[in-house]
KOLLO-854609 format. One line per field, with one value per atom (N, C-alpha, C): residue number from 1; atom name; x negated, y negated, z negated. Coordinates in Angstrom, 3 decimals. Last residue first. Example, Ala and Ser with C-alpha at 12.3 -4.5 7.8 and 13.67 -1.06 7.14 Angstrom:
2
num = [2,2,2,1,1,1] $
atome = [N,CA,C,N,CA,C] $
east = [-12.850,-13.670,-12.900,-13.190,-12.300,-13.200] $
north = [2.250,1.060,-0.030,5.690,4.500,3.300] $
up = [-7.080,-7.140,-7.870,-7.800,-7.800,-7.800] $
//
This chain:
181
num = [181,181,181,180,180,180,179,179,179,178,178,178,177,177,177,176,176,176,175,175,175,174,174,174,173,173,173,172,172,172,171,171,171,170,170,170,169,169,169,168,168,168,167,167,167,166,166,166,165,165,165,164,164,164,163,163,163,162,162,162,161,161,161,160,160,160,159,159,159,158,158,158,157,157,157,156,156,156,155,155,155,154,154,154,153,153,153,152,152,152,151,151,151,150,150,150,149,149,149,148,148,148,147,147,147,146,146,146,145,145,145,144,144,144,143,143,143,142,142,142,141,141,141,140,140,140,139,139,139,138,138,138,137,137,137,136,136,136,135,135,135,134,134,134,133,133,133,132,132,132,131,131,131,130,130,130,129,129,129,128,128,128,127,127,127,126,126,126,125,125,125,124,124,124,123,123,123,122,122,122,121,121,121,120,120,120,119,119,119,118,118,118,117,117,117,116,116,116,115,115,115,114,114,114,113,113,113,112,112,112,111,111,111,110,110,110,109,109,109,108,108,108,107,107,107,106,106,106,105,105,105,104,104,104,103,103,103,102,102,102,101,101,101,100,100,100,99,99,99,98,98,98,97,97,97,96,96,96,95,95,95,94,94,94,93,93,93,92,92,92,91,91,91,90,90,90,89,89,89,88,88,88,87,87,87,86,86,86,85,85,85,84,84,84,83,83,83,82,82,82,81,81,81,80,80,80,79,79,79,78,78,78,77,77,77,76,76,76,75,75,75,74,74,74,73,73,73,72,72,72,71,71,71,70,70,70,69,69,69,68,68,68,67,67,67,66,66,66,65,65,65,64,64,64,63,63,63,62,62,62,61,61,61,60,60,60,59,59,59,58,58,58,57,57,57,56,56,56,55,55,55,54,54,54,53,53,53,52,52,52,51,51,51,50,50,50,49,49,49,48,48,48,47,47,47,46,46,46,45,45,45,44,44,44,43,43,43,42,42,42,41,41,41,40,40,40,39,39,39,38,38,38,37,37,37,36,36,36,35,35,35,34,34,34,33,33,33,32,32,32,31,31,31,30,30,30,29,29,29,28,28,28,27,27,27,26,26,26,25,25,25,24,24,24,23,23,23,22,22,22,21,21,21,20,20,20,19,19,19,18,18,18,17,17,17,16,16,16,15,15,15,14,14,14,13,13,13,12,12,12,11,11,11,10,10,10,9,9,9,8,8,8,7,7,7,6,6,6,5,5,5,4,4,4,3,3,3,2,2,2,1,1,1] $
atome = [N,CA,C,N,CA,C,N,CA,C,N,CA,C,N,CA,C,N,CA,C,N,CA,C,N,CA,C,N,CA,C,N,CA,C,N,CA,C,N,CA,C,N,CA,C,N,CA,C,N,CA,C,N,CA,C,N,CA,C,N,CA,C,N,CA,C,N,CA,C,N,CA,C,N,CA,C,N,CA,C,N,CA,C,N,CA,C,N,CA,C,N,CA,C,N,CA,C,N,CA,C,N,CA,C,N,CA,C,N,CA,C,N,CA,C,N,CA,C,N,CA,C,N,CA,C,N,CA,C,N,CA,C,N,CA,C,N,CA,C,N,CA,C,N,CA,C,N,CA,C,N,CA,C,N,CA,C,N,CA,C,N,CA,C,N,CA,C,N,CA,C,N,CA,C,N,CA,C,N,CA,C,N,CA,C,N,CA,C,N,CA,C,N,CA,C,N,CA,C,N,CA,C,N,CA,C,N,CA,C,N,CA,C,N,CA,C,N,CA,C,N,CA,C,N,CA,C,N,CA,C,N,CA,C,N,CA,C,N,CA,C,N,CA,C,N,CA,C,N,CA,C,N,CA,C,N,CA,C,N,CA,C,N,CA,C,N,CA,C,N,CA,C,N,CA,C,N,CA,C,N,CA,C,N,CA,C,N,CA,C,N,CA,C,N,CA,C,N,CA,C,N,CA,C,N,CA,C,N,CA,C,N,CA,C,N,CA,C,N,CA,C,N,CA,C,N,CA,C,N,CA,C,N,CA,C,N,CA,C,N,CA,C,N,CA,C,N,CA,C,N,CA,C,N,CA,C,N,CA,C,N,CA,C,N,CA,C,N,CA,C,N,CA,C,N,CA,C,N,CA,C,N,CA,C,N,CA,C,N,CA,C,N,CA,C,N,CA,C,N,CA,C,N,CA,C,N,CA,C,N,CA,C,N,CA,C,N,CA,C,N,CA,C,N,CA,C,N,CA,C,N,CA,C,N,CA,C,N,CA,C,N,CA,C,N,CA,C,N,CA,C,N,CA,C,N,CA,C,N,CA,C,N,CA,C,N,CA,C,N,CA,C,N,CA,C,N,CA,C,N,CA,C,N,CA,C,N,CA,C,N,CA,C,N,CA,C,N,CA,C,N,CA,C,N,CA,C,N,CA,C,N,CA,C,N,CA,C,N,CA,C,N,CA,C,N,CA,C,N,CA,C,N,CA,C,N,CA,C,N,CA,C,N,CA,C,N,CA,C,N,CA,C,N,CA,C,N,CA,C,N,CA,C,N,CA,C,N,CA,C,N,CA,C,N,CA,C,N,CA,C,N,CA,C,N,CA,C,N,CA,C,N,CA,C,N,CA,C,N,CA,C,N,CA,C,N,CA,C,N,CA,C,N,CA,C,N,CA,C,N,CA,C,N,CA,C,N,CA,C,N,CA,C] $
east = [19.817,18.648,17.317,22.153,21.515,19.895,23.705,22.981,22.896,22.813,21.956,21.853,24.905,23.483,22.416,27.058,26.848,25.405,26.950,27.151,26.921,27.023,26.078,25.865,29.861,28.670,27.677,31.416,31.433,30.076,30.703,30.502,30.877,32.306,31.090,30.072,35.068,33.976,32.600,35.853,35.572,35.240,35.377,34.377,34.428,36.936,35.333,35.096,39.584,39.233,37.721,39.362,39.640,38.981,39.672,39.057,39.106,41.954,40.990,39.581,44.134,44.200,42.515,43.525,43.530,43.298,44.692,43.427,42.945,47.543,46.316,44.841,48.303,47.933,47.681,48.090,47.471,47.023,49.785,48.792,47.988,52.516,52.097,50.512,52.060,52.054,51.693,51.707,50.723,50.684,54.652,54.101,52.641,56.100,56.152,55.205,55.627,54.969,55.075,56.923,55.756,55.010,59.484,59.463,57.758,60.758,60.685,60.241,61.205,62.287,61.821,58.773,58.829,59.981,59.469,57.980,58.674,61.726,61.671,60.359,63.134,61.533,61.596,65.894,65.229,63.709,67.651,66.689,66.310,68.238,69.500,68.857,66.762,66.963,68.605,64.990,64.379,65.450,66.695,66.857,66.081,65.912,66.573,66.808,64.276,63.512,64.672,65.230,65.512,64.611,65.287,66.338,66.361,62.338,63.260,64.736,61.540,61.021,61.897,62.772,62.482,62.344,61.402,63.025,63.309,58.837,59.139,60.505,59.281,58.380,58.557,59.491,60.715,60.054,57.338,58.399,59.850,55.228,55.134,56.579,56.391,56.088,55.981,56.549,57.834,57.247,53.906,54.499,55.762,52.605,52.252,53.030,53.936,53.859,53.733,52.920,54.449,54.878,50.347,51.011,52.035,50.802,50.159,50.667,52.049,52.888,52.427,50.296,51.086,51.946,48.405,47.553,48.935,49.476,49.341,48.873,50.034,50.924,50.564,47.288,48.228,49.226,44.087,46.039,46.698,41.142,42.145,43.314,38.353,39.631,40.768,34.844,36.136,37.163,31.762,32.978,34.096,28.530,29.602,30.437,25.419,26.329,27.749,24.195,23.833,24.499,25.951,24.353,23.321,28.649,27.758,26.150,31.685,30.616,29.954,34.680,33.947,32.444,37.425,36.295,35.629,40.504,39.636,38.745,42.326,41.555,41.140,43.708,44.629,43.199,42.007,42.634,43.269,42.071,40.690,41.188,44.620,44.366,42.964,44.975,45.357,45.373,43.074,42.949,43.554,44.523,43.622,43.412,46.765,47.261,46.202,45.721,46.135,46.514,45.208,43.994,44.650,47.672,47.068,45.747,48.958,49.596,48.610,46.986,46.561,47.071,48.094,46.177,46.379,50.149,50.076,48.684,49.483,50.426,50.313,48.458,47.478,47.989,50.503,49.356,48.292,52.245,52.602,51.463,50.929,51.185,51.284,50.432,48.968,49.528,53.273,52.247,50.962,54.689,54.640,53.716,55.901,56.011,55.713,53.944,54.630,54.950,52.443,53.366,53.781,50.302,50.746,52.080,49.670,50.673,51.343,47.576,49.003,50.177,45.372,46.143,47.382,45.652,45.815,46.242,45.658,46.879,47.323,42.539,43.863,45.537,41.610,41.574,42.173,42.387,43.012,42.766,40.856,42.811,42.753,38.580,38.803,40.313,38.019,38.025,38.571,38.801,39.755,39.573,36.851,38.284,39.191,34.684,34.486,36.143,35.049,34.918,35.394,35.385,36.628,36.661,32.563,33.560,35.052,31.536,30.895,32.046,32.517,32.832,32.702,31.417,32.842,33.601,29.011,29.425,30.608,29.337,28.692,29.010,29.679,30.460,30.445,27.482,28.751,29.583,25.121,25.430,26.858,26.170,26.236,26.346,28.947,27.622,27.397,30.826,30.627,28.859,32.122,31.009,30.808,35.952,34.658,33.785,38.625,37.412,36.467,41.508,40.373,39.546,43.074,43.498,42.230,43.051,42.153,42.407,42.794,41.351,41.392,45.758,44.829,43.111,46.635,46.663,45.946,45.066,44.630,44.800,46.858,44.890,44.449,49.138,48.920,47.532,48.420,48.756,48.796,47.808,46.632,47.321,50.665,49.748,48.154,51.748,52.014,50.828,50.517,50.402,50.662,50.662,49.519,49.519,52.221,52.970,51.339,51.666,52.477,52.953,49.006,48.692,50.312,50.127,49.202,49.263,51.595,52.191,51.585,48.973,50.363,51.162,48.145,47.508,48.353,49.917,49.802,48.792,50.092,51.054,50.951,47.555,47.447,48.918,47.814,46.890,47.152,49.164,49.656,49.146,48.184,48.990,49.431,45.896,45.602,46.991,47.958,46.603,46.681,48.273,49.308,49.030,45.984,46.955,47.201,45.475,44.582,45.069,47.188,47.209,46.377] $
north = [70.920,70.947,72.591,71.301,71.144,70.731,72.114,72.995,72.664,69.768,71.098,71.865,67.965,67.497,69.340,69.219,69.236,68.948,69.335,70.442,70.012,66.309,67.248,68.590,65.854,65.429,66.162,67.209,68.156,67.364,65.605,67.252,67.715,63.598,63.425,64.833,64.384,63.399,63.970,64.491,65.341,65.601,62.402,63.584,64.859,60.901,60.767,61.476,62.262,62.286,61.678,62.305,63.631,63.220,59.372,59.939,61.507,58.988,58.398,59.418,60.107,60.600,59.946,58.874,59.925,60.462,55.712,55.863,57.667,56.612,56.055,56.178,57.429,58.688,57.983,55.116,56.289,57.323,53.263,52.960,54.494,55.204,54.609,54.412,54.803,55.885,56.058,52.058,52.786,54.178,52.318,50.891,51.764,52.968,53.691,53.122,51.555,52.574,53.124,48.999,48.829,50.357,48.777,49.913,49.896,47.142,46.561,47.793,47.466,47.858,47.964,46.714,47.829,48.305,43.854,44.392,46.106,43.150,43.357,44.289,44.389,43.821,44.126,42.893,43.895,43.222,40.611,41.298,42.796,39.126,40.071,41.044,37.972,36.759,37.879,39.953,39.078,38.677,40.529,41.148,40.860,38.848,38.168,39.242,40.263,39.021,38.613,42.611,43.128,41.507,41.733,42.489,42.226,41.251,40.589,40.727,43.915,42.472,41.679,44.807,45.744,44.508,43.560,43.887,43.887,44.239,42.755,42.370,46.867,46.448,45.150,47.373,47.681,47.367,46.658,45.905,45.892,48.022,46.654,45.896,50.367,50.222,49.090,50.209,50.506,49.997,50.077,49.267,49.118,52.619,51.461,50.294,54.258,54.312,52.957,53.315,53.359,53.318,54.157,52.645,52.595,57.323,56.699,55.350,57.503,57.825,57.284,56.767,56.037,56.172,59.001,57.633,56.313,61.022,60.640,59.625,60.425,60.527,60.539,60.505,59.357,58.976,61.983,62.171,61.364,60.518,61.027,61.339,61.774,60.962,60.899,61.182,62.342,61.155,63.049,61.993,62.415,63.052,63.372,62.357,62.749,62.412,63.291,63.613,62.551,62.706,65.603,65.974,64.687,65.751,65.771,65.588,66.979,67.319,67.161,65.927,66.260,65.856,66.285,66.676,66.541,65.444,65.826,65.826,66.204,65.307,66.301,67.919,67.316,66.691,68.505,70.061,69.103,66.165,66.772,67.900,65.699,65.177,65.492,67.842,68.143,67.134,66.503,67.803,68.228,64.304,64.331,65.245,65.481,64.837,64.482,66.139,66.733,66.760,63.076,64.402,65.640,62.330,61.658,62.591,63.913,64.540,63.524,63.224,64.509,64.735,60.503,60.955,62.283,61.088,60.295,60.566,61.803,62.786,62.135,59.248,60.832,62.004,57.494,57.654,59.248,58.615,58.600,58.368,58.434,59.795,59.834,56.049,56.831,58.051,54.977,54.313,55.281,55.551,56.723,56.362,52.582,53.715,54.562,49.722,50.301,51.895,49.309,48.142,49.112,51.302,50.682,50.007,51.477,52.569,52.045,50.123,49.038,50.352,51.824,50.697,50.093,53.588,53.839,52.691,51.879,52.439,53.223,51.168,50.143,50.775,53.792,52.941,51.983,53.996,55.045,54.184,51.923,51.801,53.253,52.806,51.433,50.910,55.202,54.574,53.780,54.114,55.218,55.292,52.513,52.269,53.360,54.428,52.765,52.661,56.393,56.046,55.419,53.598,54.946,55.502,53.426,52.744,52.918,55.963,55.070,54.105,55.709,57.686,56.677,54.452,54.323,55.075,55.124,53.535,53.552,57.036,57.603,55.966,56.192,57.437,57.166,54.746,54.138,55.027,56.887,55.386,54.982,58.280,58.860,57.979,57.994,57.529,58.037,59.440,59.646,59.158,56.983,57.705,58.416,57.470,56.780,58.110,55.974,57.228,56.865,55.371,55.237,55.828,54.992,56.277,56.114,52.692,53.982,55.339,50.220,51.373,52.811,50.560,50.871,51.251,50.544,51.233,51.650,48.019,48.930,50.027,46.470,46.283,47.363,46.705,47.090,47.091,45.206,46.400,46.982,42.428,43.171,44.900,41.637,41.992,42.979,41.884,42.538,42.807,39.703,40.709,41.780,37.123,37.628,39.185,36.247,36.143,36.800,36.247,36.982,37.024,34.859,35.800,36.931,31.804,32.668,34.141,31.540,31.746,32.662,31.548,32.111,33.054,29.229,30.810,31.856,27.144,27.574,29.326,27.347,27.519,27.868,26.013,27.499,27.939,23.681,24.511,26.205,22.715,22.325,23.481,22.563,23.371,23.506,20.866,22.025,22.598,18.651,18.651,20.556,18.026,18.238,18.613,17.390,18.579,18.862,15.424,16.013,17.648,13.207,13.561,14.804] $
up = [-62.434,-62.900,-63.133,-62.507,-61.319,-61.373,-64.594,-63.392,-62.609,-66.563,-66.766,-65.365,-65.680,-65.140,-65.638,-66.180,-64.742,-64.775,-68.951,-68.263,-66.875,-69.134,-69.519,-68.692,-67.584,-67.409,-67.408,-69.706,-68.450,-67.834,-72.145,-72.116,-70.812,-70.940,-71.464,-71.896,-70.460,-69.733,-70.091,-73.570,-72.742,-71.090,-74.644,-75.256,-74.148,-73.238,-73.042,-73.534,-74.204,-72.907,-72.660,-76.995,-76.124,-74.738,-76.959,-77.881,-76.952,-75.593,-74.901,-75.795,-76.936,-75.778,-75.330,-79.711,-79.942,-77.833,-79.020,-79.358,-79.219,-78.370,-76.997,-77.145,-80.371,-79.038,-77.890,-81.907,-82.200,-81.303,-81.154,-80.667,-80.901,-81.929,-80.255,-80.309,-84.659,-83.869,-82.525,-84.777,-85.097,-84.321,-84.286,-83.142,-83.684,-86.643,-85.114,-83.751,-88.397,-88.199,-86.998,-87.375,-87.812,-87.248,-87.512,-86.902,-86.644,-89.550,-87.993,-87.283,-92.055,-91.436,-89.673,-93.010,-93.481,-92.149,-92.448,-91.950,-91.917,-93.398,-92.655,-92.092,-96.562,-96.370,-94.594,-97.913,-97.456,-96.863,-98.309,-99.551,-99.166,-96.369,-97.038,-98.632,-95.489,-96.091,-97.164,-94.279,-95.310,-96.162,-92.357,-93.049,-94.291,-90.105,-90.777,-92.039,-88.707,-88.859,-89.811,-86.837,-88.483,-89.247,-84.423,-85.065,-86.552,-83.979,-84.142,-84.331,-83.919,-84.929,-84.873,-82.170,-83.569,-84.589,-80.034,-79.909,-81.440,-80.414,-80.185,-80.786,-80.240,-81.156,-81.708,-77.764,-78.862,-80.280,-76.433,-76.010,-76.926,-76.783,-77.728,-76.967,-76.682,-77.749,-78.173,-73.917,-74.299,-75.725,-72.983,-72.813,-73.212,-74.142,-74.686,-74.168,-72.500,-73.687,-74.830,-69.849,-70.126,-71.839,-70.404,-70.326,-70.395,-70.294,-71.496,-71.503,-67.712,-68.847,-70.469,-66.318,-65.993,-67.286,-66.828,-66.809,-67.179,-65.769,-67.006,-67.777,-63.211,-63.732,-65.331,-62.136,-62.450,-63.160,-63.901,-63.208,-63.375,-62.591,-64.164,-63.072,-61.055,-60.860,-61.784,-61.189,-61.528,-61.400,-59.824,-59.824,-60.279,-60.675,-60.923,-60.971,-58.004,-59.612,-60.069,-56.519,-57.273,-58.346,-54.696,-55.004,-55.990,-56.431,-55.127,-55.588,-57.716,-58.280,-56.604,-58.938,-57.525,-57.840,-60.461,-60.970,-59.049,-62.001,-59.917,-60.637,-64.517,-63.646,-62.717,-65.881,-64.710,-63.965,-68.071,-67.238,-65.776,-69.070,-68.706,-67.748,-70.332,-69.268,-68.565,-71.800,-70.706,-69.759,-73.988,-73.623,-72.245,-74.193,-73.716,-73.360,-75.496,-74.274,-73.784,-77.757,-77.319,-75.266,-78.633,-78.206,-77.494,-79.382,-78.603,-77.722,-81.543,-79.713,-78.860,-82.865,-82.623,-81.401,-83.913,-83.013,-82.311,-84.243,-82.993,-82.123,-86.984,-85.767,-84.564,-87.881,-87.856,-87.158,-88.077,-87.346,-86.390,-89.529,-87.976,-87.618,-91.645,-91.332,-89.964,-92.043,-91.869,-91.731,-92.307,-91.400,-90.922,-94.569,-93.446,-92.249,-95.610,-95.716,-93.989,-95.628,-94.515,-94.869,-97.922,-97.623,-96.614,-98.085,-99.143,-98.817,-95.429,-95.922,-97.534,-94.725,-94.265,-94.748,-95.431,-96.246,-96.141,-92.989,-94.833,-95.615,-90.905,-91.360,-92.768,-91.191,-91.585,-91.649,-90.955,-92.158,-92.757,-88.600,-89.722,-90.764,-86.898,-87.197,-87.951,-87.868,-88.573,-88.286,-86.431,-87.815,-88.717,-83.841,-84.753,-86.068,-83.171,-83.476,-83.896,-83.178,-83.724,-83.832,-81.321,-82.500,-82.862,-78.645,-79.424,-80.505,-79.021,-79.114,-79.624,-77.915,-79.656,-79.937,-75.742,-76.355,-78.174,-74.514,-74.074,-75.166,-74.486,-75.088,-75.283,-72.835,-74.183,-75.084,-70.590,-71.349,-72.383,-69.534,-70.146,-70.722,-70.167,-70.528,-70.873,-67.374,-69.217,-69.985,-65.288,-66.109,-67.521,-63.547,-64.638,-65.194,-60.592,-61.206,-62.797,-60.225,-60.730,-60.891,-58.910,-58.428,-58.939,-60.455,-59.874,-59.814,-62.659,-62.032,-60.894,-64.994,-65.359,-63.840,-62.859,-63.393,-63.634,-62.918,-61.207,-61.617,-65.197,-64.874,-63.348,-65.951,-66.627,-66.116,-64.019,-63.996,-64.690,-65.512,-64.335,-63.359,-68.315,-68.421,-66.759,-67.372,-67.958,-67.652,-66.288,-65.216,-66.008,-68.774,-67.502,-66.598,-69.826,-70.534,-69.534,-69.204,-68.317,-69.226,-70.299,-69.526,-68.750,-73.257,-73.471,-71.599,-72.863,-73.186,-72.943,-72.798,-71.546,-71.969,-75.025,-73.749,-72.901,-76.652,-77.272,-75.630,-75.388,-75.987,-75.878,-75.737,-74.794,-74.417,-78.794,-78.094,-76.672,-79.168,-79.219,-78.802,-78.035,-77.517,-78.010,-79.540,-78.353,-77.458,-82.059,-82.211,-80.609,-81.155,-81.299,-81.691,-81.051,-79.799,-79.712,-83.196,-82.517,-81.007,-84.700,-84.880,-83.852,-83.338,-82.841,-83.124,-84.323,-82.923,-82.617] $
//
């Protein structure tokens, strides 16, 4: 009984997560287009963090290259149009510089186009998987077929656009706190 308890439970995991997925992704998009304070603190946590995961998804897309042809390539092209797309999301933001702090507003439209990104990705992703779930049984390697790499790629110029965009947060900050100092 107690199996059947916990398989009961993570089924409902399972559920919660795939039916509160929407709404996470539309919470994300009303943050990221919002009028915020540029804190250095959180920049700079925000900036270590982003690190922290670009590392450790290149590192896992090197390996998952063993088993996923082209995984750490699409990656590493994904980072770059990802920075890239940071780069001009720094040129799109509101910048409003007052006598406390610095406020900046990202561009919606790019804000909207990044989630869009990510929401097409884990939605043809799903589609992708389950298309090719039987190609196992034809003696092909679904994983490889499911479009794996392309789903890295996606995550890549989210990680790569955010990466750009606190570094570059985070250097107009500076620059603001020097002249007013």
């Amino acid at each position: 009984m107690p199996l059947l308890a916990l398989v009961g439970l993570l089924l409902f995991i399972i559920l919660a997560f795939i039916v509160l997925l929407p709404l996470s992704l539309v919470q994300r998009y009303r943050v990221g287009t919002s009028r915020q304070p540029a804190r250095g603190w959180l920049l700079t946590l925000n900036l270590a963090g982003i690190l922290l995961s670009v590392v450790l998804f290149l590192a896992t897309a090197a390996l998952t290259s063993f088993w996923i042809p082209n995984a750490f390539t699409y990656s590493a092209l994904g980072l770059s149009a990802g920075g890239l797309l940071g780069l001009i999301g720094l040129g799109l933001t509101r910048w409003e510089p007052t006598a406390r702090t610095l406020h900046y507003t990202p561009n919606r439209w790019l804000v909207l186009g990044i989630t869009l990104v990510v929401t097409a990705r884990l939605l043809y992703g799903f589609w992708r998987g389950w298309q090719n779930w039987n190609a196992a049984l034809h003696g092909a390697e679904w994983l490889a077929a499911s479009g794996a790499a392309g789903s890295f790629a996606a995550g890549a110029v989210v990680l790569g656009y955010y990466l750009a965009y606190w570094t570059g947060v985070r250097r107009r900050l500076a620059r603001y706190r020097r002249s007013i100092s």
